[in-house]
N, C-alpha and C positions, 0 to 999 in steps of 0.2 A: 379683810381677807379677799373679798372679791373685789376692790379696789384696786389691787398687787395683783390678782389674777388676770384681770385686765389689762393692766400696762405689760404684765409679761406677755400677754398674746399678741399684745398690738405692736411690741419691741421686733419680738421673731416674725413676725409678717413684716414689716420693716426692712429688716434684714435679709428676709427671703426674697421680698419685691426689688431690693436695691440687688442684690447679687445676679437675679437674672439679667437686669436691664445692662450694669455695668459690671461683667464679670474681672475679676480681679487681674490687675498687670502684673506681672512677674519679672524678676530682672535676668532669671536666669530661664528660657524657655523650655522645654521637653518638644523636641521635633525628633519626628519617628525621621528614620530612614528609607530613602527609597531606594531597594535592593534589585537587581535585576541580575540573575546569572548568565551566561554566555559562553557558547564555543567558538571557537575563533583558528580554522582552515586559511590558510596564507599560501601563499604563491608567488617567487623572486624567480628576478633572471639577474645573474650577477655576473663577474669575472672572477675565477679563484686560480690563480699561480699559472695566470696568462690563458684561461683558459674561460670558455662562456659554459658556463651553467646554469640550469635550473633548480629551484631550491624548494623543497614541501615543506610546510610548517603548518602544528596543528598547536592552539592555544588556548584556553579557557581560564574562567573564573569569575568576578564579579562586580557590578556598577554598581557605583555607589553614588546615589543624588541624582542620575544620568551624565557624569562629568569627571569622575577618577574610575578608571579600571585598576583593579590589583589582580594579576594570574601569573599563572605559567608560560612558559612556551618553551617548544621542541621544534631544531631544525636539520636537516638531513637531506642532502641532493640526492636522489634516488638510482645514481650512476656513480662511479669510481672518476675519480677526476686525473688525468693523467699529468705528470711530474712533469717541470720547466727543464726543456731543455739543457739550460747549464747545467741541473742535478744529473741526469742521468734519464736510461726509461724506465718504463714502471707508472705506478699511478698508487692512488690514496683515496681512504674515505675520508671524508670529515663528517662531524657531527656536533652538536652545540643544542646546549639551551639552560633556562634560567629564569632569573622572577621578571615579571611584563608590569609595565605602568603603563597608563597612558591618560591624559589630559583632553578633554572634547571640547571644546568652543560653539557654543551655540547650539546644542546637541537638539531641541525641538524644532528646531528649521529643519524644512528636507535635504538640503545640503549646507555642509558643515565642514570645520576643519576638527583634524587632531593628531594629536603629539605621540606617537608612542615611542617607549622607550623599555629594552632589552636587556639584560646584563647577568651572565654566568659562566659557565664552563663549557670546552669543548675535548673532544679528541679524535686524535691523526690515529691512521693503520694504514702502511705503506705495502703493496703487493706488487709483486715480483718487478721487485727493485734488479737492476744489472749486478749490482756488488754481494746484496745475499744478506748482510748486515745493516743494522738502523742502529740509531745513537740516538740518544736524549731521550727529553720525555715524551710521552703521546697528547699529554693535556696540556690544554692553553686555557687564555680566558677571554671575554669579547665584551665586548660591550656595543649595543646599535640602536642611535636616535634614528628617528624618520621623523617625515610627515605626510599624514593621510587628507586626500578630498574623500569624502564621506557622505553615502546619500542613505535616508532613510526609504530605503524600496519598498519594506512590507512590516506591519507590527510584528514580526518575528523576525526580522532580516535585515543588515545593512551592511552596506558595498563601499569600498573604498579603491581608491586608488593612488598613489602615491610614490614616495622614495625612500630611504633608505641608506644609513653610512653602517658598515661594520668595522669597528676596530680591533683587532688582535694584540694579544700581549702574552709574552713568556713562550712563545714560540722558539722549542729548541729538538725540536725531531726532525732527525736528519740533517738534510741541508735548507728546510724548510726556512723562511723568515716571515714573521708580523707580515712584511710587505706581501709575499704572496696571497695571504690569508684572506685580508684587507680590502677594503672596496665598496665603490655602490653597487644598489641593488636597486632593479624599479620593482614595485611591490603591490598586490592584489590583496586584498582584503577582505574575508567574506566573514560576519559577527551574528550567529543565529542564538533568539531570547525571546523570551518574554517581555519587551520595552515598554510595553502601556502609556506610548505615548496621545492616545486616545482617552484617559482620564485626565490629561492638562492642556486642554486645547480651550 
């Protein structure tokens, strides 16, 4: 009996010494995620239906790995944008927004590239049109790549700068077209978080 007691103690010390030194490979691994939230205040200067403006956008949501963003984003030029000449006078809001991607390249460098990309709905509200009457609908849809130069300024802050394509589709209020809608945009970037890029350096 103490013979058997022995070899079982000297087994599990065995097995405890070898588990520390070479703990076990695994084919399928458990990697936590590294999550960071973020607000994300934007700033365009575009062309819309021949005319320059400027564009607010506020966006948030969250990083994942530091290299896929999944959020929101809302866009609204803060002025009535006035109708193209061929239409008529009068002027129009526009307004837009929908779910945010975005792709970072090299996100621990101080400067960096990234991809973002926009896609949802928008809608028109035409004021004092010459004729009195509007037709069609007031929603459309967009969709907008860019791409951002992107510097990491502060462990809670990073700045981009960049450009911008918006495309329009289903444009049918008034005598509005996709084309007017349409356009670049050079674009500002301002992304405030918690980044903790100061625990992988």
């Amino acid at each position: 009996m103490r013979i058997l007691m022995i070899i079982t103690l000297a087994v599990f010390s065995v097995l405890n010494l070898n588990g520390q030194i070479n703990p076990m490979d695994q084919l399928f691994k458990d990697k936590p995620l590294d999550l960071a939230l973020y607000l994300n205040p934007t700033y365009e200067y575009s062309q819309i239906a021949l005319n320059r403006a400027t564009i607010g956008g506020l966006g948030g949501g969250v990083i994942i790995n530091k290299k896929l963003s999944l959020g929101v984003v809302y866009n609204i030029p803060p002025e009535n944008i006035s109708l193209p000449p061929s239409i008529g006078t009068g002027k129009f809001q526009m307004r837009w927004g929908g779910l945010h991607l975005e792709y970072t390249l090299w996100p621990l460098q101080k400067v960096h590239l990234t991809f973002p990309l926009s896609a949802g709905i928008g809608q028109l509200k035409l004021k004092g049109t010459s004729s009195g009457t509007v037709s069609g609908s007031p929603n459309f849809i967009y969709a907008e790549p860019g791409m951002l130069i992107e510097a990491n300024i502060w462990r809670y802050a990073k700045l981009g700068i960049g450009t911008s394509y918006r495309y329009t589709g289903n444009v049918t209020y008034d005598s509005l077209t996709s084309g007017d809608l349409s356009g670049f945009a050079a674009a500002v970037s301002l992304k405030f978080g918690n980044f903790r890029y100061s625990l992988h350096r």
